[in-house]
DSSP file (Angstrom, degrees, kcal/mol; ACC not computed):
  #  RESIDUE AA STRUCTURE BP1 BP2  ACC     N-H-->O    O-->H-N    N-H-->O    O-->H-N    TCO  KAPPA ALPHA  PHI   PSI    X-CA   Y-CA   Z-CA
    1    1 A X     >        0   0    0      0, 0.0     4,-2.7     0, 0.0     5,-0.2   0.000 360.0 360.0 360.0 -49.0    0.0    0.0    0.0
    2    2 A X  H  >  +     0   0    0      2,-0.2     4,-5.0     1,-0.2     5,-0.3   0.963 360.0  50.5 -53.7 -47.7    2.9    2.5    1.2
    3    3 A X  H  > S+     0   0    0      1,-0.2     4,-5.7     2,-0.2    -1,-0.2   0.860 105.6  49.0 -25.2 -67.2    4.5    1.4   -2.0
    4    4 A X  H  > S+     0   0    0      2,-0.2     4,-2.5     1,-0.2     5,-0.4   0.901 115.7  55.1 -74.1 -56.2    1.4    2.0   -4.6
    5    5 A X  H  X S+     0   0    0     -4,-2.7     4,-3.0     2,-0.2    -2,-0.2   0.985 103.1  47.0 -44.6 -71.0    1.2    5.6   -2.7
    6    6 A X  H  X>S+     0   0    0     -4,-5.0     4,-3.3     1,-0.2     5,-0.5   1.000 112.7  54.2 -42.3 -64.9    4.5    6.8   -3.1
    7    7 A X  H  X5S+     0   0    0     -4,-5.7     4,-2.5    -5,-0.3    -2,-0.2   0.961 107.7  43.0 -39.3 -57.3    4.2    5.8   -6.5
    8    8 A X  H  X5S+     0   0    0     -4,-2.5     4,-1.8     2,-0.2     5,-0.2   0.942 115.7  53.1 -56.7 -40.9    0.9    7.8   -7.5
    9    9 A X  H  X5S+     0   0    0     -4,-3.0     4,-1.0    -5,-0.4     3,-0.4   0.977 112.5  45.2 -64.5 -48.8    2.5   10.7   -5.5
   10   10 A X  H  X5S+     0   0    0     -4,-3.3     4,-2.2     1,-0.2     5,-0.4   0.935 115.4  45.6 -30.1 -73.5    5.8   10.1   -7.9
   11   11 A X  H  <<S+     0   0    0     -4,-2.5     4,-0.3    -5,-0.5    -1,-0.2   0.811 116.4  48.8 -41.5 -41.9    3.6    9.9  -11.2
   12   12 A X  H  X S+     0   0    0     -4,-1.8     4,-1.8    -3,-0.4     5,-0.3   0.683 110.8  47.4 -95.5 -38.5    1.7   13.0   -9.9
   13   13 A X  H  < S+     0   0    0     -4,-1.0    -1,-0.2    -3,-0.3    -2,-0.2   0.811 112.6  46.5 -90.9 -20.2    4.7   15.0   -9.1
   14   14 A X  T  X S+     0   0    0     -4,-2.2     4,-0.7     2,-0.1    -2,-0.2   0.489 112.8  55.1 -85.5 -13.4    6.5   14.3  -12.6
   15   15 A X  H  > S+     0   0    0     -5,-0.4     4,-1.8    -4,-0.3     5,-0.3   0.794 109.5  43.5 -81.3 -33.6    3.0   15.1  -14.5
   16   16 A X  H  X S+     0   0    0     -4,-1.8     4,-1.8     1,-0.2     5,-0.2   0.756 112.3  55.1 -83.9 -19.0    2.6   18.5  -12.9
   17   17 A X  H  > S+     0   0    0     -5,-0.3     4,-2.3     2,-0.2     5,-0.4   0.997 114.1  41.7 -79.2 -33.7    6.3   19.1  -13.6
   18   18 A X  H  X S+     0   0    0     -4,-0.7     4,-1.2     2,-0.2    -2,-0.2   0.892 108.6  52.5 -23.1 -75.2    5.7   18.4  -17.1
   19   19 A X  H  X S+     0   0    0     -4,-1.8     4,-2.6     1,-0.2     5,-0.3   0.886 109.7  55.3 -61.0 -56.7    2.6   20.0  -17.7
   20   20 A X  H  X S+     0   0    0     -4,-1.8     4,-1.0    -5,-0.3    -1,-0.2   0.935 107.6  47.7 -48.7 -43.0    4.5   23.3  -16.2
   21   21 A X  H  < S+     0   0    0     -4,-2.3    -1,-0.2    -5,-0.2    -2,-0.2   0.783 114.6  49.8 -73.5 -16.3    7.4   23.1  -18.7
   22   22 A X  H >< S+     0   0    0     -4,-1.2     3,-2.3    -5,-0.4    -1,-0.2   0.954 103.7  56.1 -67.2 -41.5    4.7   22.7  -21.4
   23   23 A X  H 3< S+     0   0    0     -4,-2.6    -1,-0.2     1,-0.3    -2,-0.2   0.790 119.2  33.0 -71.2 -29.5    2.8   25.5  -20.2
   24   24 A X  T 3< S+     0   0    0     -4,-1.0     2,-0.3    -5,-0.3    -1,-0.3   0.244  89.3 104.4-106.5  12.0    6.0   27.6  -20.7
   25   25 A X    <   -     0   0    0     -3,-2.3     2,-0.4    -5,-0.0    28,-0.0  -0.823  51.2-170.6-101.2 147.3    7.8   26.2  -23.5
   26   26 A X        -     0   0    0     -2,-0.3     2,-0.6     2,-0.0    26,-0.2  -0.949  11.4-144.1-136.3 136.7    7.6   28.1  -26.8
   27   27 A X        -     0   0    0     -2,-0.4    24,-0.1    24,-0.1    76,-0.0  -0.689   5.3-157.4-108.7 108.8    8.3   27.8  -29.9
   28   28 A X        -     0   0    0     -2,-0.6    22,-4.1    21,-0.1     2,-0.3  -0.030   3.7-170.2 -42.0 129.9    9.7   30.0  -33.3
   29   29 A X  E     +A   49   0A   0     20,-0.2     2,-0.3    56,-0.0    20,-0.2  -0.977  16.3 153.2-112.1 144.7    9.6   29.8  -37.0
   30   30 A X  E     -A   48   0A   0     18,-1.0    18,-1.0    -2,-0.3     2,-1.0  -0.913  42.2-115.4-173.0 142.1   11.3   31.6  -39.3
   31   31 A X  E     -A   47   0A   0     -2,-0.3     2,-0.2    16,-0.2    16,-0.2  -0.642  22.8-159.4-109.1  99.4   12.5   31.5  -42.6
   32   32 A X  E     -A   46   0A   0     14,-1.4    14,-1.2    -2,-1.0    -2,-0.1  -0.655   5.6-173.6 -86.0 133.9   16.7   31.7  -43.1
   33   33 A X  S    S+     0   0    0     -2,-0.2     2,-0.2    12,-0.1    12,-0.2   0.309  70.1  60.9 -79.4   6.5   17.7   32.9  -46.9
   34   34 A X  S    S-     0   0    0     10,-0.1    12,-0.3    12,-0.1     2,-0.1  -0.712  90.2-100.1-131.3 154.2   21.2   32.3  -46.0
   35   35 A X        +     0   0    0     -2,-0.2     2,-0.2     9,-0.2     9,-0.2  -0.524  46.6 176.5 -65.2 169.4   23.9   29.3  -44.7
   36   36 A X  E     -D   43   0B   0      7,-0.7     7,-2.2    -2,-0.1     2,-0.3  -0.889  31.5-129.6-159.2 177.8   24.5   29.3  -41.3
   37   37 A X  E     +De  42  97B   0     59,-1.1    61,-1.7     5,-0.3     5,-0.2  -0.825  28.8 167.8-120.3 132.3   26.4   27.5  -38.6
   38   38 A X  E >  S-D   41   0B   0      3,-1.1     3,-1.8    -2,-0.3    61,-0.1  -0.778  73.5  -8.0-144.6 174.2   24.6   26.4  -35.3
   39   39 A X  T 3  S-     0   0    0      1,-0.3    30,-0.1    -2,-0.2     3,-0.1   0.560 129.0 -58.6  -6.9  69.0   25.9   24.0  -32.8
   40   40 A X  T 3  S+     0   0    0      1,-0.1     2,-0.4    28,-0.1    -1,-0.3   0.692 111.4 104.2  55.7  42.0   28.8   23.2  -35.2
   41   41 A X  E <  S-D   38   0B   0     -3,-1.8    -3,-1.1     2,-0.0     2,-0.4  -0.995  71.2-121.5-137.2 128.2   27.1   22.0  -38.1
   42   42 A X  E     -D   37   0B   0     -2,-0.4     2,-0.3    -5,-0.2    -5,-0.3  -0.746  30.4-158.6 -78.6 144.8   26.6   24.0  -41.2
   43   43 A X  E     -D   36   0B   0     -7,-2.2    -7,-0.7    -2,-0.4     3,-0.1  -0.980   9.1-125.7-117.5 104.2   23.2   24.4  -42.0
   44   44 A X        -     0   0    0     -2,-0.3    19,-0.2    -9,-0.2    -9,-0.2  -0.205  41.4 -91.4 -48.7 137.5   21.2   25.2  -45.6
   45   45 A X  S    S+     0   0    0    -12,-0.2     2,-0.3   -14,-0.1    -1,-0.2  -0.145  77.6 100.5 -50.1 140.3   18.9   28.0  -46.0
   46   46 A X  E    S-A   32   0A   0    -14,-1.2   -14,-1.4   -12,-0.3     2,-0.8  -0.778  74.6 -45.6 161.8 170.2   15.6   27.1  -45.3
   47   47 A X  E     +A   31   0A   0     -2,-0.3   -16,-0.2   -16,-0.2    -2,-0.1  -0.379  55.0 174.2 -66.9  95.1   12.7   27.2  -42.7
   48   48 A X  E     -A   30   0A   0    -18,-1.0   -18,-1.0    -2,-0.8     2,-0.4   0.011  20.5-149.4 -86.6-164.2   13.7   26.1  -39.1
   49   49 A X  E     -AB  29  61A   0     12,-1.1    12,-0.5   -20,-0.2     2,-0.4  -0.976  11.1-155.6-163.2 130.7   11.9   26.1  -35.7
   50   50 A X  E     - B   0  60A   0    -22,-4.1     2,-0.3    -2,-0.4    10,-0.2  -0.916  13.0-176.4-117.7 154.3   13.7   26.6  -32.3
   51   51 A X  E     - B   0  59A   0      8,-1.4     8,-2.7    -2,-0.4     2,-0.6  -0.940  38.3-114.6-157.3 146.4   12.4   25.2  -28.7
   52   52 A X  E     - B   0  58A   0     -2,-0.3     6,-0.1     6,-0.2     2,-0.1  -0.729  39.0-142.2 -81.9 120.9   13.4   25.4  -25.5
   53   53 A X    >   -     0   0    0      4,-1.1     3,-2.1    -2,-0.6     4,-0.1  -0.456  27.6-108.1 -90.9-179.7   14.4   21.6  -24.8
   54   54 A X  T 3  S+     0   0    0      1,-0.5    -1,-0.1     2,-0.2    -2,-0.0   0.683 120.1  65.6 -83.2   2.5   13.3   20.3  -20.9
   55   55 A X  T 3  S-     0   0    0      2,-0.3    -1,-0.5     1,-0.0     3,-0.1   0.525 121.7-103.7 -92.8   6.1   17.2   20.4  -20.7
   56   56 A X  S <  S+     0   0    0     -3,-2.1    16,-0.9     1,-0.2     2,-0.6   0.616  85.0 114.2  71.3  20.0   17.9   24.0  -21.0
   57   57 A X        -     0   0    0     14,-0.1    -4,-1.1    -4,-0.1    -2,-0.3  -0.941  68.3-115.8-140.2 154.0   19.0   23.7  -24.5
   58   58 A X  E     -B   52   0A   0     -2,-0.6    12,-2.6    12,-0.3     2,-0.5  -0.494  21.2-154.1 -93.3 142.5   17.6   25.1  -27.8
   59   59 A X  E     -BC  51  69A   0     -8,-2.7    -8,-1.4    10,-0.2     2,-0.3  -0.928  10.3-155.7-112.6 118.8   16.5   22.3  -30.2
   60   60 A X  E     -BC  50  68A   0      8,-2.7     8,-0.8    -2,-0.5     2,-0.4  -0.766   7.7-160.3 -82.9 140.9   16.7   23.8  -34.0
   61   61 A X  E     -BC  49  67A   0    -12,-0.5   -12,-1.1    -2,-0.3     6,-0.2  -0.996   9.7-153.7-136.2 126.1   14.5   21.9  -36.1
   62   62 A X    >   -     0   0    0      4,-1.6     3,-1.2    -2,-0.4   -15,-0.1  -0.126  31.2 -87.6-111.0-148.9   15.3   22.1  -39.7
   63   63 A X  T 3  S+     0   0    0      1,-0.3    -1,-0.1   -19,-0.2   -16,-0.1   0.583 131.9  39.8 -81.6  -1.2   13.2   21.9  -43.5
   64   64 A X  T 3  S-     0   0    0      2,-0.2    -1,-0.3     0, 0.0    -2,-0.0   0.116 124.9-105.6-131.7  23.9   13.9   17.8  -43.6
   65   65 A X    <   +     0   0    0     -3,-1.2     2,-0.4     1,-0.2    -2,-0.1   0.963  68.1 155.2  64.0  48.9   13.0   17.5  -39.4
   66   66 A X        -     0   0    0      2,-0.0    -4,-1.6     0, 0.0    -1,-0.2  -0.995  32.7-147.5 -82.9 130.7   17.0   17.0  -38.6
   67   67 A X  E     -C   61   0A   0     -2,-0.4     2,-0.3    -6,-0.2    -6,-0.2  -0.549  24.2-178.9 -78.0 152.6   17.4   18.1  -35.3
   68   68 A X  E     -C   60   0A   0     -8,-0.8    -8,-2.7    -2,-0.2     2,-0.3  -0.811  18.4-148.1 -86.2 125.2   20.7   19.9  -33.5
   69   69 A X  E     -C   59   0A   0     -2,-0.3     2,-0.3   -10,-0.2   -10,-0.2  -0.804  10.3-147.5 -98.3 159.2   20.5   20.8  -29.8
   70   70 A X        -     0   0    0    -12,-2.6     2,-0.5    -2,-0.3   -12,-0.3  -0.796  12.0-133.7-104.0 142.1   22.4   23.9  -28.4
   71   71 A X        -     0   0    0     -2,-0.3     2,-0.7   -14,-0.2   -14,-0.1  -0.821  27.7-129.5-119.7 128.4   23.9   24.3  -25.2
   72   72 A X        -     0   0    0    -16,-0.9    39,-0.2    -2,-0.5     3,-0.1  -0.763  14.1-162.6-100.2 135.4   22.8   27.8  -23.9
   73   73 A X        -     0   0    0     -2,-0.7     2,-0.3    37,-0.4    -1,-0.1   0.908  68.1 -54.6 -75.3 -41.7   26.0   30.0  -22.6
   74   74 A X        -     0   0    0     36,-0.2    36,-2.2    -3,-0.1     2,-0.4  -0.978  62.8 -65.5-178.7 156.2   23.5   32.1  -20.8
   75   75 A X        -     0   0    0     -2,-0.3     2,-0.2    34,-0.2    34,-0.1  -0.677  37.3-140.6 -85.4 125.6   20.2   34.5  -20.6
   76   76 A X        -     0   0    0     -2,-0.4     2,-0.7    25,-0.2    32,-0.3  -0.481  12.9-131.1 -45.1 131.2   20.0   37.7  -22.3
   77   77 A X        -     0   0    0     -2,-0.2    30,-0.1    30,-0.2    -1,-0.1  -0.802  33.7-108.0 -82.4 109.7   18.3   40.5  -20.6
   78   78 A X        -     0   0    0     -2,-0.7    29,-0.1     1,-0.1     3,-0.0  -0.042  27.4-169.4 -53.6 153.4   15.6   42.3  -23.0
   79   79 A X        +     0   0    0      3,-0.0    -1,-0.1    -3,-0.0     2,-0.1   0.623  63.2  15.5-103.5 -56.7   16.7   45.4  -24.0
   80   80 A X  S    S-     0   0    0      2,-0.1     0, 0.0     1,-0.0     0, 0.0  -0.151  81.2 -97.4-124.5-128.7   13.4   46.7  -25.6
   81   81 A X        +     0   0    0     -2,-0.1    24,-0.1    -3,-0.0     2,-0.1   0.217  64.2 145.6-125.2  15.1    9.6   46.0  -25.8
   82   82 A X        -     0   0    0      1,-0.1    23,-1.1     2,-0.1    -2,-0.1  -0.253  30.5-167.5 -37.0 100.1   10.0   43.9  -29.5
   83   83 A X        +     0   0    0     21,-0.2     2,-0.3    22,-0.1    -1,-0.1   0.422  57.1  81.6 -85.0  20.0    7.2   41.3  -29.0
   84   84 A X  S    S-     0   0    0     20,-0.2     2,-0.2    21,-0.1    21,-0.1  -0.597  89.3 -99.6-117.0 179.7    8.1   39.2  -31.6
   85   85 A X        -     0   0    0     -2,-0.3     2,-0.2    18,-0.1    18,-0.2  -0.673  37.0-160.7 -98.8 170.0   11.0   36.4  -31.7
   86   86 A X  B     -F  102   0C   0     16,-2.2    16,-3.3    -2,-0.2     2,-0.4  -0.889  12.7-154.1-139.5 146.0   14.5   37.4  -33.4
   87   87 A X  E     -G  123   0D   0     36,-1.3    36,-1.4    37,-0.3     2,-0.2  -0.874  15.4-172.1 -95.9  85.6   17.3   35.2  -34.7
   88   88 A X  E     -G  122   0D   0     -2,-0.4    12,-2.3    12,-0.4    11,-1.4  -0.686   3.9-178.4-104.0 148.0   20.5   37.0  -34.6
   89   89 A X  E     -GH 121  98D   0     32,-1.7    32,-2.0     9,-0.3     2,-0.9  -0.924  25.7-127.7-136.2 141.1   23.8   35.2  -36.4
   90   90 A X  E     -G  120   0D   0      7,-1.0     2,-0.8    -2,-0.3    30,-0.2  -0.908  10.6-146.9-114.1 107.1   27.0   36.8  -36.3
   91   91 A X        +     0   0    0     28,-1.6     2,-0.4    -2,-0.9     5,-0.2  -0.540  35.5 148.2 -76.3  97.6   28.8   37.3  -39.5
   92   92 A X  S    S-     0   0    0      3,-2.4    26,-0.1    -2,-0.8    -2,-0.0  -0.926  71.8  -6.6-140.0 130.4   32.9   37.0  -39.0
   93   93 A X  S    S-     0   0    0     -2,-0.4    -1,-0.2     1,-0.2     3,-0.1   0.969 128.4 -55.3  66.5  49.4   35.3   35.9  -41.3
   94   94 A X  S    S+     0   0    0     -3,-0.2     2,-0.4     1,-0.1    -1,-0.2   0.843 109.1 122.6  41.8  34.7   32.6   34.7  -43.9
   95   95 A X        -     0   0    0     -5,-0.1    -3,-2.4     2,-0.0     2,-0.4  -0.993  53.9-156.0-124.2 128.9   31.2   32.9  -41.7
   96   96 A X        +     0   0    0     -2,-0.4   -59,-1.1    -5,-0.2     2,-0.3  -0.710  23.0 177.2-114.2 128.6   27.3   33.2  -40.5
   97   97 A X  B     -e   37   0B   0     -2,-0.4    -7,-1.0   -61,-0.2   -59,-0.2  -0.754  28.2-126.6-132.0 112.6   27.0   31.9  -37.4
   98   98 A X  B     +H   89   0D   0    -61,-1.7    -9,-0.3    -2,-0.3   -59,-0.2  -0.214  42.2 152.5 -77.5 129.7   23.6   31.8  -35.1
   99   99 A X        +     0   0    0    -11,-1.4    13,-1.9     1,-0.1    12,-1.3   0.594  47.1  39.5-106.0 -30.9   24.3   33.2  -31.9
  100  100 A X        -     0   0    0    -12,-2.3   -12,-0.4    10,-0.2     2,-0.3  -0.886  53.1-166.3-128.7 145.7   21.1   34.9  -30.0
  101  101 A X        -     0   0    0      8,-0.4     2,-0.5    -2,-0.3   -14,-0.2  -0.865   5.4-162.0-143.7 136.6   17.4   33.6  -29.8
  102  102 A X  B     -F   86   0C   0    -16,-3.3   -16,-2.2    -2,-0.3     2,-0.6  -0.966   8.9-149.0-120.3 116.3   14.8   35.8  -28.7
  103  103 A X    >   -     0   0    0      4,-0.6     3,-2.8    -2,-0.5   -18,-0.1  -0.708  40.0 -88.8 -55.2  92.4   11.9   34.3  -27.6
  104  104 A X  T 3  S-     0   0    0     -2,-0.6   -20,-0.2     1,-0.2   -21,-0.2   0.180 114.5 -11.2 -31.4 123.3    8.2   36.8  -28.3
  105  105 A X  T 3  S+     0   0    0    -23,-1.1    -1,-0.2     1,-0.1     2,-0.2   0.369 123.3 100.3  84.6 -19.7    8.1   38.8  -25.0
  106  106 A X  S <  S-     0   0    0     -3,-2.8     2,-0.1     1,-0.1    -1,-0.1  -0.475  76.2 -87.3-117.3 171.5   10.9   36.6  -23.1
  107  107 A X        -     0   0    0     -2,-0.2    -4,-0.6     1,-0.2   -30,-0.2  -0.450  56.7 -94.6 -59.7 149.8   15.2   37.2  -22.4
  108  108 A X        -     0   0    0    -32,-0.3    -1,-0.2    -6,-0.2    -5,-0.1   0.733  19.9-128.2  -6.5-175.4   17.1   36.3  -24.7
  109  109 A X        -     0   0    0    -34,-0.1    -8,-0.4    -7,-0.1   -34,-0.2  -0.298  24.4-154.5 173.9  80.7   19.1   32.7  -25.1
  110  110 A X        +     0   0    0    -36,-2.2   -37,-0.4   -10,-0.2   -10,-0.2  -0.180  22.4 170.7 -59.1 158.7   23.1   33.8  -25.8
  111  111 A X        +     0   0    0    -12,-1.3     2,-0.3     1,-0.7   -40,-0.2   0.325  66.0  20.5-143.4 -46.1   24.4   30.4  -27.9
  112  112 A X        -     0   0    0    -13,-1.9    -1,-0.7   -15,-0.1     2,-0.4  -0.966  61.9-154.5-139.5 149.7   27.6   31.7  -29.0
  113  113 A X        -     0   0    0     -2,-0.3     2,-1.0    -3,-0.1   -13,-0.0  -0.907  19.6-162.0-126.4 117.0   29.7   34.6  -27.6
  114  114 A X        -     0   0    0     -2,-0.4     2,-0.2     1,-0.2    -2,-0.0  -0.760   6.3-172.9-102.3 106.5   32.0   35.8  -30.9
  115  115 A X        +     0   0    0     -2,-1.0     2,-0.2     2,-0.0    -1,-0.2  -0.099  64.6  80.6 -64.6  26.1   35.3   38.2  -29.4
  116  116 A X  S    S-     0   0    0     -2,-0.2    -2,-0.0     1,-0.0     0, 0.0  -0.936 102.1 -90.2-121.6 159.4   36.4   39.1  -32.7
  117  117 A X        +     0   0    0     -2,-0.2     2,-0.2   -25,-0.0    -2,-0.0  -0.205  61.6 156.4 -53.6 172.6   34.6   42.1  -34.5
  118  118 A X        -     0   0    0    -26,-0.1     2,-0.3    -3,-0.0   -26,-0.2  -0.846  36.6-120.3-167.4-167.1   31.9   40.9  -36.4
  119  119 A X        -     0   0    0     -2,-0.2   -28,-1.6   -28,-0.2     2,-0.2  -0.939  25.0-129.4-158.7 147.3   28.5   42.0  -37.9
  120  120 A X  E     -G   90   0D   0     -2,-0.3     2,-0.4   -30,-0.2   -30,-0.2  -0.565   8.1-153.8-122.3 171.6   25.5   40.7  -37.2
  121  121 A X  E     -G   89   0D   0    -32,-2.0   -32,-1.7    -2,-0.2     2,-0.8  -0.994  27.1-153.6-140.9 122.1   22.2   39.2  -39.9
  122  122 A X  E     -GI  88 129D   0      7,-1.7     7,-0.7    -2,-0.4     2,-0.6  -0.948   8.4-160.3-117.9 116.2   18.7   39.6  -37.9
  123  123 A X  E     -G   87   0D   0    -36,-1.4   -36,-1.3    -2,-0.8   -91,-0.1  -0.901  56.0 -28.2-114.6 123.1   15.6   37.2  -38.7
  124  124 A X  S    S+     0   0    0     -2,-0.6   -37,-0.3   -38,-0.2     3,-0.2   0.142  79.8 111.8  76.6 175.8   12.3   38.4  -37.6
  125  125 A X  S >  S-     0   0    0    -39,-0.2     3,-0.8   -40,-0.1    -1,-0.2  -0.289  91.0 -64.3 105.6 170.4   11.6   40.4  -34.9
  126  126 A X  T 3  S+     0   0    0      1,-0.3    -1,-0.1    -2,-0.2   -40,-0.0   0.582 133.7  34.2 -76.6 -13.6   10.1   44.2  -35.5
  127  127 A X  T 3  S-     0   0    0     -3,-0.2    -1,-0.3     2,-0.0    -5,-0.1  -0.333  72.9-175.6-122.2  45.7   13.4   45.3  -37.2
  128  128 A X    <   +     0   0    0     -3,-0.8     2,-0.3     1,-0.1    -5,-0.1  -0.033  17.8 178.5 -77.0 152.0   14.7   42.5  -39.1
  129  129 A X  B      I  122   0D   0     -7,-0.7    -7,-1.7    -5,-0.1    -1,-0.1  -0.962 360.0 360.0-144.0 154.1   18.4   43.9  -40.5
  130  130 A X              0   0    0     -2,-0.3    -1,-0.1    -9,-0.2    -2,-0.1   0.322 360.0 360.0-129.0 360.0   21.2   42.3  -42.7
């Protein structure tokens, strides 16, 4: 009986934790014209989708459903009131590389932190820029 209790309580407490991260996970689409680089893979233009995975790290989802997760360096703090989500890649040494994701409404999600100059390629968000 103690057993069959703990258990239900177990089940109970790993469904509401679930259901919370659901309730807060979101996800972006958005449509890259360019290559790019993310978590060390080059990547073909085309239409991805990013999610926060239950691990803390963003799952890119690309146009033929191959996956790469990203290990996030740290959270951005927003800057302005932009409710929509942004992709930012940092262009150095010909190379486009995705760096930032901004979540509609949410911080930020740093990916890469590039020390050399560089120049940055923005997808979506209220100012999208190249």
């Amino acid at each position: 009986m103690r057993r069959q209790v703990s258990a239900t309580a177990v089940a109970f407490v790993v469904a509401f934790a679930m259901g919370g991260a659901m309730a807060h996970a979101q996800s972006v689409s958005a449509e890259i014209t360019f290559p790019f680089a993310a978590g060390g893979k080059e990547m073909a233009a085309g239409k991805y989708s990013v999610d926060v995975a239950a691990d803390f790290r963003l799952r890119l989802t690309g146009p033929a459903g191959e996956r790469i997760f990203m290990p996030v360096i740290t959270l951005l703090g927003r800057h302005d009131k932009d409710a929509d989500a942004e992709l930012v890649f940092d262009k150095v040494g010909g190379k486009t590389v995705l760096s930032e994701v901004w979540m509609p409404g949410r911080d930020g999600y740093l990916l890469v932190a590039t020390k050399a100059p560089h120049d940055h390629a923005v997808v979506g968000g209220s100012n999208p820029r190249k």
